[in-house]
C-alpha positions in Angstrom: 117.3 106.2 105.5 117.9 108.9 103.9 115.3 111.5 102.4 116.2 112.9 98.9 114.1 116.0 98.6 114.5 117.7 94.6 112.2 120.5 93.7 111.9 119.3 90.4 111.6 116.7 87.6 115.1 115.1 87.2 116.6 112.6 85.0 117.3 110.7 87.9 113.1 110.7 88.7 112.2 110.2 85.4 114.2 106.8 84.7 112.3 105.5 88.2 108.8 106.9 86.9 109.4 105.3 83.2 111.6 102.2 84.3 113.8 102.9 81.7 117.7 103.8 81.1 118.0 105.0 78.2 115.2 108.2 78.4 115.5 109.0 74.4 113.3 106.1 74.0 110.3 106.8 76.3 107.7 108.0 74.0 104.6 108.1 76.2 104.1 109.6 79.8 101.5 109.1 82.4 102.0 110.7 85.5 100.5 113.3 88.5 101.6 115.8 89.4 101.0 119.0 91.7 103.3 122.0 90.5 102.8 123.5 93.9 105.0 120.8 95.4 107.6 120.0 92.8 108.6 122.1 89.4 108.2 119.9 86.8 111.4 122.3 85.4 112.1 121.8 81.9 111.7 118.1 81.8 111.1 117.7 78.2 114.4 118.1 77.6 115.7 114.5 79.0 112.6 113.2 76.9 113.6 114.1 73.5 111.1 111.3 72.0 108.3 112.0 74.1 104.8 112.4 71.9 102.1 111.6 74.7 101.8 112.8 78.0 99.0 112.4 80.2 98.5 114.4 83.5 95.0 114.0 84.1 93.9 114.6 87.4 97.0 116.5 88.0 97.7 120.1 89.5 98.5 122.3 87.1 99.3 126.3 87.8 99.6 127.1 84.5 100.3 125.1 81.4 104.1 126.9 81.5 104.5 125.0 84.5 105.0 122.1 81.6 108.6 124.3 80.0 109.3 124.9 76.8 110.7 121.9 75.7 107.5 119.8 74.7 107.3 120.7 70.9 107.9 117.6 69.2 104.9 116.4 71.5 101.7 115.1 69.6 98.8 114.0 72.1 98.2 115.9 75.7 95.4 115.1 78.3 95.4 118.0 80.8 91.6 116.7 82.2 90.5 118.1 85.5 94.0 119.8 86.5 92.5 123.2 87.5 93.6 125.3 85.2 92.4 128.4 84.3 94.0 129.8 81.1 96.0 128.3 78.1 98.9 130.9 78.5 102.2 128.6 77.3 100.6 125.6 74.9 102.4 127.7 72.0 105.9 125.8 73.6 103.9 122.9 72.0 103.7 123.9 68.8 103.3 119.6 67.5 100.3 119.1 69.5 97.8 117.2 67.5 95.0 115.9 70.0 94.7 118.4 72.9 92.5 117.2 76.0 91.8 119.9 78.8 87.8 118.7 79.7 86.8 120.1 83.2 89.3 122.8 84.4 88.3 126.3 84.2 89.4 128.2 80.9 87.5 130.4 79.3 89.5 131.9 76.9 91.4 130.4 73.9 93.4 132.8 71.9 96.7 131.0 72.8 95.1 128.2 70.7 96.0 130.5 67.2 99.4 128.9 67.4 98.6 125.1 67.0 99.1 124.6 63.8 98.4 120.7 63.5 95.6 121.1 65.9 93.7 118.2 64.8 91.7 117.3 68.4 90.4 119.4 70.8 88.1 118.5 73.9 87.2 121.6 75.9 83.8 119.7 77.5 82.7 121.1 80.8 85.1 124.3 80.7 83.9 128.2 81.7 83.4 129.0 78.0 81.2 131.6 77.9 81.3 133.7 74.5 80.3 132.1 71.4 83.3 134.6 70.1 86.2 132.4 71.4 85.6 130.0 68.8 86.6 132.1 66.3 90.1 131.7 67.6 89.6 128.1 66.1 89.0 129.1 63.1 93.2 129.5 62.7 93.7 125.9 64.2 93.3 124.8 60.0 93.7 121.2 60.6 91.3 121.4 63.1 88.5 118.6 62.7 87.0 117.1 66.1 86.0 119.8 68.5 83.7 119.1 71.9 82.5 122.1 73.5 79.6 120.0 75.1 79.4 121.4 79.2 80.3 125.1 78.4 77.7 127.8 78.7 77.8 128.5 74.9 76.0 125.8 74.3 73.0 127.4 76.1 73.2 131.1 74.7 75.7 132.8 72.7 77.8 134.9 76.4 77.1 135.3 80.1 75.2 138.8 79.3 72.3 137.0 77.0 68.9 136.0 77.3 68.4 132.1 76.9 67.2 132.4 73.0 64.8 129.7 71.9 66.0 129.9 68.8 70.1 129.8 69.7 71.2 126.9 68.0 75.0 126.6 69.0 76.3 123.9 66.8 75.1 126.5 63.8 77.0 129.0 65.3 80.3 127.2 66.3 80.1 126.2 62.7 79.9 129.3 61.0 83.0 130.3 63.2 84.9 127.1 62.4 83.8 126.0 58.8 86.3 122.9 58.1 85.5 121.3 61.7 84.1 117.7 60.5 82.5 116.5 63.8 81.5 118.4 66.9 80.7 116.8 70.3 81.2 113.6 68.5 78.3 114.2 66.4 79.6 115.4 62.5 79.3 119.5 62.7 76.7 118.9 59.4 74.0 117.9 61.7 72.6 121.1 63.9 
């Protein structure tokens, strides 16, 4: 046959990846992905429904690679797709449980705008400055945080001394005072 080559997500691939029609009611998404191959393009519009998508394991340039058309979604996993800033999760202003464990970010201003932030799982990231936590500190809904696998949790940035007396789950707190339970353990116990 014949070989259909499209450069991005279209409706036409998204009713064969969801085995459904009628694309207004897919509400969850699983999929991989590598953005260098195919745009994912602004997708999000032919799901007008969607509220979880998972991309673990995908390859993600950059979290714009995902459009602007994602803000009524609630849940995203983003695990181990290699990316290396937040720049763009504002598009998803609904997000409510946010999964990036094991890429490579570091810094997480962009996080200010997520509102309804409830979830976030950063373990095993390149955070290095006790400071960027403060950025949480606007993410007021914000109640389960895991930071566990990130260099703050040995000393307070890259420049420091290992401090025998560092305590980062006393710091983290101080930065984020309504978080209820950090790495899984409630943020009241240091």
């Amino acid at each position: 046959g014949e070989l259909l080559m499209e450069e991005h997500l279209s409706p036409r691939k998204l009713k064969a990846l969801t085995g459904v029609d009628d694309l207004q009611r897919v509400k969850a998404l699983e999929m991989r992905v590598d953005t260098r191959e195919i745009s994912l393009g602004n997708f999000g519009v032919h799901l007008p429904n969607l509220r979880e998508l998972k991309l673990n394991n995908s390859l993600l340039v950059s979290v714009r690679d995902l459009g602007t058309s994602l803000s009524h979604l609630c849940v995203l996993w983003m695990t181990c797709c290699g990316l290396s800033d937040l720049d763009g999760i504002s598009s998803c202003s609904s997000l409510k449980e946010l999964y990036i464990a094991y890429n490579n970010i570091s810094e997480l201003s962009q996080l200010i705008w997520l509102d309804h932030l409830e979830v976030l799982d950063l373990e095993g990231n390149n955070i290095e400055d006790i400071d960027q936590m403060q950025y949480l500190r606007f993410c007021c809904k914000l109640s389960h945080l895991t930071v566990v696998g990130n260099l703050i949790c040995l000393k307070p940035n890259a420049e420091s001394a290992e401090e025998p007396d560092y305590n980062y789950r006393v710091e983290v707190k101080k930065l984020i005072p309504h978080l209820k339970y950090l790495d899984k353990i409630p943020a009241s116990q240091t």
